[in-house]
C-alpha positions as CSV (number, residue, x, y, z in Angstrom):
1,X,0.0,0.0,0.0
2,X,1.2,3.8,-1.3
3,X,2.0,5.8,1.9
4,X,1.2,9.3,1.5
5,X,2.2,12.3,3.9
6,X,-1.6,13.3,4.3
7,X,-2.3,9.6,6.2
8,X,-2.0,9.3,10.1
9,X,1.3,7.2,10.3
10,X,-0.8,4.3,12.0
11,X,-2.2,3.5,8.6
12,X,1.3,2.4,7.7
13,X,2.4,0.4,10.7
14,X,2.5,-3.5,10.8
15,X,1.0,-5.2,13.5
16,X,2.1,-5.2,17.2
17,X,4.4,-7.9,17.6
18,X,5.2,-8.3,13.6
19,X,8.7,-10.3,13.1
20,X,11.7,-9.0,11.5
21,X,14.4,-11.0,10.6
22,X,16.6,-12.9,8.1
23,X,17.1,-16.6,7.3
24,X,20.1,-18.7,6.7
25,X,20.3,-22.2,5.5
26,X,23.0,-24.9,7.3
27,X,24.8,-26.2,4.3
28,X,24.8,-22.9,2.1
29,X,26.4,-21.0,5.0
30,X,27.9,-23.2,7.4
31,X,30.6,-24.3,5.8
32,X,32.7,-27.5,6.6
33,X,29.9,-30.3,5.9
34,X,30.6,-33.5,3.9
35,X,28.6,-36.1,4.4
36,X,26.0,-35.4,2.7
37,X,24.4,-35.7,-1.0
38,X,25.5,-32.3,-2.1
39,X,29.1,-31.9,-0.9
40,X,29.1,-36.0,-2.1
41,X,28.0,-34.3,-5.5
42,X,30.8,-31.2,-5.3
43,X,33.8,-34.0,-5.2
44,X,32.2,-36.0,-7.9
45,X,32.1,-32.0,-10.4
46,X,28.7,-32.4,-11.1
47,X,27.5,-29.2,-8.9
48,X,30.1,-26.5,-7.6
49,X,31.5,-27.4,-4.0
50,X,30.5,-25.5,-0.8
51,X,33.7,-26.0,1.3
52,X,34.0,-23.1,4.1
53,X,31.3,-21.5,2.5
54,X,30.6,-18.4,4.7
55,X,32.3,-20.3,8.1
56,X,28.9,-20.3,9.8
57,X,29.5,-22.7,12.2
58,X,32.4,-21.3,13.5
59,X,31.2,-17.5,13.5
60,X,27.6,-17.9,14.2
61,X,27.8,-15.3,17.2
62,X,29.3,-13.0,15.2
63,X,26.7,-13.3,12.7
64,X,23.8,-12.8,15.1
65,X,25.6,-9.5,16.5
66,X,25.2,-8.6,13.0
67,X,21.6,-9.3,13.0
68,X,20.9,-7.9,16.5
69,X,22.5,-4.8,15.2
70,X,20.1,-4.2,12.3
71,X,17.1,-4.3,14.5
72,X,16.1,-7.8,13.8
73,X,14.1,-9.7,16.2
74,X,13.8,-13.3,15.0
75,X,16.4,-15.3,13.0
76,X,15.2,-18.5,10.6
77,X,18.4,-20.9,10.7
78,X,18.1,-24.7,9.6
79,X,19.7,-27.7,11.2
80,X,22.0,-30.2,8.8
81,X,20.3,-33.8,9.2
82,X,23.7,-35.1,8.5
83,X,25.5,-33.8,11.2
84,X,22.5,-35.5,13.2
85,X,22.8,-38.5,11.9
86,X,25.7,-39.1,10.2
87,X,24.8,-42.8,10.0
88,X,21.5,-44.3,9.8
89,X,20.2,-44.5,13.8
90,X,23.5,-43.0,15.4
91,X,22.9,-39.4,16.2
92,X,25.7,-36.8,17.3
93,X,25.0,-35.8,20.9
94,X,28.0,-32.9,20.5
95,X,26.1,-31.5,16.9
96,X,23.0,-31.5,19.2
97,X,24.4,-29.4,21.7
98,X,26.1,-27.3,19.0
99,X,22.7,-26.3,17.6
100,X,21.8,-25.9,21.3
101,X,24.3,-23.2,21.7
102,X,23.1,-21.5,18.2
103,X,19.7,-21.2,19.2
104,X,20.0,-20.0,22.6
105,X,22.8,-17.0,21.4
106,X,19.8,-16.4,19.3
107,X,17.4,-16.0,22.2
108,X,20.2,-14.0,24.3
109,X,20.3,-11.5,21.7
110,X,16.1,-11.3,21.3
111,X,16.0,-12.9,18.0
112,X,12.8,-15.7,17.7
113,X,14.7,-18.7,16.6
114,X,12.7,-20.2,13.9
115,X,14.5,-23.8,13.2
116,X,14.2,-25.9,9.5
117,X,14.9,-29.3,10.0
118,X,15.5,-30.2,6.5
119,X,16.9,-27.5,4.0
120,X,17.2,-30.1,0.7
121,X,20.3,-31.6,1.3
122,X,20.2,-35.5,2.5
123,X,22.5,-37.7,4.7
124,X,24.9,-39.5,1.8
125,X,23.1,-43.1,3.7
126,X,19.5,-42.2,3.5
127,X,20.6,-40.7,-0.2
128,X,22.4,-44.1,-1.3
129,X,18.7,-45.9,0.1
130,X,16.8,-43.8,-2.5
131,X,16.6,-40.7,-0.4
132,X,12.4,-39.7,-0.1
133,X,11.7,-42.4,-3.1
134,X,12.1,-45.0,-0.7
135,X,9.3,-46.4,0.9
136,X,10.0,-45.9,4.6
137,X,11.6,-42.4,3.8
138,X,8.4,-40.9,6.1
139,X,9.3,-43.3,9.4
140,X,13.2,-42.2,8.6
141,X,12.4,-38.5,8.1
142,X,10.0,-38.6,10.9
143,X,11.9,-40.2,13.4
144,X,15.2,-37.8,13.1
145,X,12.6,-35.3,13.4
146,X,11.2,-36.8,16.6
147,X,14.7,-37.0,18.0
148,X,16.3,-33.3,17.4
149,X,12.4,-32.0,19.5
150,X,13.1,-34.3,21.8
151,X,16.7,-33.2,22.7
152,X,16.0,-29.0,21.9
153,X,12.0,-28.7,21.8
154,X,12.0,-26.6,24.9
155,X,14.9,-24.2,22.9
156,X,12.5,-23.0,20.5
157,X,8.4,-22.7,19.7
158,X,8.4,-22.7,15.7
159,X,9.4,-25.2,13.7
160,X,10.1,-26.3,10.1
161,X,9.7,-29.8,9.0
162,X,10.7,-28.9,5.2
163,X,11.8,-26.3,3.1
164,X,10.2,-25.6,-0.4
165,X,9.4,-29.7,-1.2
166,X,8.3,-28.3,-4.7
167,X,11.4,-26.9,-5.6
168,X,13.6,-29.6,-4.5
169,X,11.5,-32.3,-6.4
170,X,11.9,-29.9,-9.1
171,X,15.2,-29.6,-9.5
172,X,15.6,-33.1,-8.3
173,X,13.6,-35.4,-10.1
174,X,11.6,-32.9,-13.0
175,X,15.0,-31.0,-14.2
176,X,17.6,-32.9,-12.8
177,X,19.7,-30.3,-12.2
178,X,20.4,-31.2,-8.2
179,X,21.2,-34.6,-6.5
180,X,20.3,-37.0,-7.6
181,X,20.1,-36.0,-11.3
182,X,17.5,-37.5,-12.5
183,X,14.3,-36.6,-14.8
184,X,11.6,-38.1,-14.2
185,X,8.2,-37.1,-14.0
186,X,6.6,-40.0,-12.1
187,X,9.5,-40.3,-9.6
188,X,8.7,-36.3,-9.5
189,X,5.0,-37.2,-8.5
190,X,6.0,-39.5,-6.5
191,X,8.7,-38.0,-4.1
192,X,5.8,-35.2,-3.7
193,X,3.8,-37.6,-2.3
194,X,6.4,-39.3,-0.1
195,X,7.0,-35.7,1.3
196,X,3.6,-35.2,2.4
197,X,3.9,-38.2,3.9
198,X,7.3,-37.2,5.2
199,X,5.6,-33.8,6.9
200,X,2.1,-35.5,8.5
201,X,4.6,-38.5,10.2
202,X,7.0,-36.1,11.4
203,X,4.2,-33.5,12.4
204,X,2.3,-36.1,14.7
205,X,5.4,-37.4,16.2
206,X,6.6,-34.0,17.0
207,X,3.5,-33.2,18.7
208,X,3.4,-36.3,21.0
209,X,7.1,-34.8,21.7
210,X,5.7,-31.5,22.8
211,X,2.0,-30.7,22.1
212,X,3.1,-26.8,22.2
213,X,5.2,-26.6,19.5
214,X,4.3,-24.6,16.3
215,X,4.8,-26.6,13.4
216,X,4.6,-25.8,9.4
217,X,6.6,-26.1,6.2
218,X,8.3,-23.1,4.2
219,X,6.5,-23.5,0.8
220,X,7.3,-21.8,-2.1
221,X,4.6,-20.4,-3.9
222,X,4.6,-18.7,-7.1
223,X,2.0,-15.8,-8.5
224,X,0.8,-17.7,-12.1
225,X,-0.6,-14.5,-14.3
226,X,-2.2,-15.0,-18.1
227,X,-3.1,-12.7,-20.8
228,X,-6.9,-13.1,-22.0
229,X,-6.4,-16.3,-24.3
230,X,-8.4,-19.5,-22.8
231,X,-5.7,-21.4,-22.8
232,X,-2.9,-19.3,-21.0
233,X,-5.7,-19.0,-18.8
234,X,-6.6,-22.6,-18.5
235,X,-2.6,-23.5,-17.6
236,X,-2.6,-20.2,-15.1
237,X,-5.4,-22.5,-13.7
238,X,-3.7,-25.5,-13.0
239,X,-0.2,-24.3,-12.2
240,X,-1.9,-22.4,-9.5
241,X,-3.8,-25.6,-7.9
242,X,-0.3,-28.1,-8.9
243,X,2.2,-26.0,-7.8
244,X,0.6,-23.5,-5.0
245,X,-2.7,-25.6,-3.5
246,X,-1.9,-29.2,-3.6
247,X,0.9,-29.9,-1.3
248,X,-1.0,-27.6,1.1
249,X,-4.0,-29.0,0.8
250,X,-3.1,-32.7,1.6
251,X,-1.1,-31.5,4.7
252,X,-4.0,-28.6,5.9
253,X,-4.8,-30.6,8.9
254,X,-1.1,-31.0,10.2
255,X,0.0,-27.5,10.0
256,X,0.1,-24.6,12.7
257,X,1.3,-21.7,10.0
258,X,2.0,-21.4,6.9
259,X,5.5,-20.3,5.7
260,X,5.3,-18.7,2.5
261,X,9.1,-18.5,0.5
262,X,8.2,-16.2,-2.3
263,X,10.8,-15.2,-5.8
264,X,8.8,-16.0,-8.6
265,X,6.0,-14.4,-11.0
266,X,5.5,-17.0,-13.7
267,X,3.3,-15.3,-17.0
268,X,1.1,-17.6,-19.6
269,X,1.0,-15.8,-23.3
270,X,2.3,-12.0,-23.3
271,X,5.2,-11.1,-21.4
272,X,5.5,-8.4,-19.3
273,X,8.7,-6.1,-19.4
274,X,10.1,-6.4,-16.0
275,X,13.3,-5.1,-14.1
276,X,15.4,-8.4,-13.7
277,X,17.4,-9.9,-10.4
278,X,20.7,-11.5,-10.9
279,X,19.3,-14.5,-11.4
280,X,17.4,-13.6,-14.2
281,X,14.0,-13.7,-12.0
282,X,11.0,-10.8,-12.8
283,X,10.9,-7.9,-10.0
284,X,6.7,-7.6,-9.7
285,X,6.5,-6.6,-6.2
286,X,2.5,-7.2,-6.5
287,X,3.0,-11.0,-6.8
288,X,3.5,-11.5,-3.1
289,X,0.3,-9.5,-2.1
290,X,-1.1,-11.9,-4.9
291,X,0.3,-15.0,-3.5
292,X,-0.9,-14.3,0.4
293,X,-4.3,-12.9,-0.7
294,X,-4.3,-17.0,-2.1
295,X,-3.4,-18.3,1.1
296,X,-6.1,-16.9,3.4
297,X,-8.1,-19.9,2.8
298,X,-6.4,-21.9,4.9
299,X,-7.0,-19.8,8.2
300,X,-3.3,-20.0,9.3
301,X,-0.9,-17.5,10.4
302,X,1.3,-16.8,7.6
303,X,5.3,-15.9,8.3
304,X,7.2,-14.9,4.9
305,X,10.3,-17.0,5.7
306,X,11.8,-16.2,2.6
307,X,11.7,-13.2,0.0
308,X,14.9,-11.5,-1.5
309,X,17.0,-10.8,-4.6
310,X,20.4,-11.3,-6.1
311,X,21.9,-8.1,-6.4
312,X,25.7,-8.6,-6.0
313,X,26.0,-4.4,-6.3
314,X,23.0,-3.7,-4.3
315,X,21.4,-1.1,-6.4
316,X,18.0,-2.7,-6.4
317,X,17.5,-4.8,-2.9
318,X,16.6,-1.4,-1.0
319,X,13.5,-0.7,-2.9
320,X,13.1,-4.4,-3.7
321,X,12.9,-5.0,0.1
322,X,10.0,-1.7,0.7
323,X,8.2,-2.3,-2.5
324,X,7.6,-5.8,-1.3
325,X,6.4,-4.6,1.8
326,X,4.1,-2.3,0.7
327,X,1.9,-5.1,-0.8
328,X,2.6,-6.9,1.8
329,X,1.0,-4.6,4.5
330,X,-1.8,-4.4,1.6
331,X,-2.2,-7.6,2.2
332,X,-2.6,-7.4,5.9
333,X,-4.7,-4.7,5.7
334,X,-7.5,-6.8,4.0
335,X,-7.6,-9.1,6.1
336,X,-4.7,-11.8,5.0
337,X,-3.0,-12.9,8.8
338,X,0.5,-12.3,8.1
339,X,2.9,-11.8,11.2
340,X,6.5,-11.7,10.0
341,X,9.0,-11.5,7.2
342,X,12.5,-13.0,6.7
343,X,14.4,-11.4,4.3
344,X,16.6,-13.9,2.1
345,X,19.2,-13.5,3.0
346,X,21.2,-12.8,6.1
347,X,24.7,-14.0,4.5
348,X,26.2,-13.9,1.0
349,X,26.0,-17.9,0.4
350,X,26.6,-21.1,-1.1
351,X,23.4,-20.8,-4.2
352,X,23.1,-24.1,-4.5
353,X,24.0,-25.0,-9.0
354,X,25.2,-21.4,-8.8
355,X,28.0,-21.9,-5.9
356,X,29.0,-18.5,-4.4
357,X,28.2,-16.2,-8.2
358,X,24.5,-15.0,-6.7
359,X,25.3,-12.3,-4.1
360,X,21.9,-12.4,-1.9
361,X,22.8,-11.6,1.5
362,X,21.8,-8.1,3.6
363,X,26.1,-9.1,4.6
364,X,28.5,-9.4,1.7
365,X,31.1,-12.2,2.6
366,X,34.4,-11.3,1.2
367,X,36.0,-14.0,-0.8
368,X,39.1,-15.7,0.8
369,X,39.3,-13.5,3.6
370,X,35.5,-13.8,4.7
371,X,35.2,-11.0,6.4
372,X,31.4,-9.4,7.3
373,X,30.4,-6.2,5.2
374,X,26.8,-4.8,6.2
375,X,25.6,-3.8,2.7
376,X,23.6,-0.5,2.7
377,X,20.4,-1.9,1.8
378,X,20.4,-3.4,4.9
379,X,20.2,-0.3,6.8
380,X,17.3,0.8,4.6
381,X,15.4,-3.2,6.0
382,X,16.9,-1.5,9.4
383,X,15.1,1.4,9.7
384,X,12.2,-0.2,8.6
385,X,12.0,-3.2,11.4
386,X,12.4,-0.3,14.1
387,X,9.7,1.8,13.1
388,X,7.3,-1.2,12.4
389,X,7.1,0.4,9.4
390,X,8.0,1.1,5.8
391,X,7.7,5.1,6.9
């Protein structure tokens, strides 16, 4: 929503209580992980290797001083499954109580920890079993899941089964782009529904952990648009039930929020002229109002735990990061229950195909020496999660 100077300032304020923050993921900035199908995939050339990546592991309280000074006051992090259980039913008690210390310098420092328990890459054994094509994928997935809330439930209230299931299956199993290569559209299908599965087991089992926990997925959703030929507008149709409804729909009764990751605006027939990201990707700041105005249905509180742009000279991710907002708070001011944001991302990181070419942190890791630069759009985010507002 425009702001104008004749409107009392209230009209431009988020909720009391909204969430500002940033989000990480453990093997694109933690650095030093090799056990698992990705960094299995980096020795073999077939992807780019993470290595030290942004040292993560090692500097986390550095990083969350970084955070705490830019106002934020929640943190999304994820936890690497194969540091948990680097063989199949033998979990590290010292990685627990590594990602013990992590989320409680969150919490000393006033930032929600909001923990992702799977962030797409897989343990090289559970990979080398079929990964989530193999039948009892769900009891695996479920029961590391039961294990790391039954050792660090009390540490934090929200948690993150899976990140973006679409886009992994995607560039899994439909592209073949990402471990483990292949193209297939029935396996495609098929993992889809093993991570549904995956979700509702580890959801329930969760829950007999600790009954108080808030529990969702980060799902990516994209805004489909057409021009007026029956067709485009038939496909806009069903890319909007496959890609945006369906998953949510079978797991709607195991869910406490919706996370909502949001990059894309995907056009059927004419194209649009659009400012591009470094990564090629459409600017269209009205997709995200488009996309949570679609989610109300569900009657969930709805964090954005992802939103952000490559934009290695920062030129853009200022008025990428208030344009956004602005149909976000639209969005919230009709009615939509959306309580926090998470800019993508805190740190310059390992982009997954792309390696370390795709510059999207608020912090610009220096090469080799991997030092922390605060980039100045981050001050514009800043200035925005102290006022509770885009004023």
């Amino acid at each position: 929503m425009e702001s104008h100077p004749s409107q009392s300032n209230s009209s431009s304020n988020f909720p009391k209580g909204f969430l500002w923050g940033s989000a990480t993921a453990s093997y694109q900035v933690e650095g030093g992980i090799e056990n698992n199908d990705w960094a299995k995939a980096g020795r073999e050339g077939k992807v780019p290797p993470a290595g030290i990546s942004s040292d993560h592991y090692n500097r986390y309280e550095k990083d969350f001083d970084i955070a705490q000074s830019l106002s934020q006051n929640t943190h999304r992090l994820s936890i690497e499954w194969a540091r948990i259980e680097p063989h199949e039913g033998q979990f590290d008690e010292k990685e627990i109580e590594h990602y013990r210390r992590v989320i409680q310098s969150l919490k000393r420092r006033g930032l929600e920890p909001f923990v992702t328990l799977w962030h797409f890459t897989l343990p090289i054994w559970f990979a080398d079993k079929g990964g989530f094509e193999n039948e009892e994928s769900p009891k695996i997935f479920a029961r590391y899941c039961k294990y790391v809330v039954s050792k660090l439930g009390d540490e934090a209230e929200f948690w993150m089964t899976i990140n973006e299931p679409l886009i992994w299956a995607s560039g899994s199993y439909f592209r073949g782009k990402w471990p483990p290569f292949k193209k297939n559209i029935f396996k495609f299908i098929r993992v889809q529904s093993s991570l549904v599965e995956s979700h509702t087991l580890a959801f329930k089992s969760m829950k007999e952990i600790n009954s108080n926990l808030k529990i969702g997925i980060a799902k990516n959703n994209m805004y489909f648009g057409a021009d007026n030929k029956v067709w485009n507008i038939i496909a806009k149709n069903f890319m909007n039930w496959f890609w945006n409804e369906r998953f949510l729909d079978k797991i709607s009764g195991h869910q406490d929020f919706i996370g909502l990751n949001h990059y894309f605006y995907v056009k059927f027939g004419d194209k649009d002229k659009l400012p591009k990201t470094d990564m090629n990707w459409d600017i269209f700041p009205e997709a995200i109002y488009k996309c949570l105005v679609q989610l109300k249905k569900y009657n969930k509180p709805i964090y954005i735990t992802e939103n952000g742009i490559a934009d290695e000279k920062d030129v853009m991710r200022g008025d990428f990061i208030k344009d956004y907002l602005k149909f976000v708070k639209k969005a919230i001011d009709e009615g939509v229950d959306v309580k926090g944001y998470f800019h993508w991302s805190l740190l310059d990181n390992f982009e997954w195909s792309f390696g370390f070419d795709k510059k999207f942190g608020l912090v610009e890791i220096v090469p080799k020496t991997l030092e922390r630069k605060i980039r100045s759009s981050a001050y514009i985010y800043k200035k925005i999660a102290e006022n509770n507002s885009i004023v």
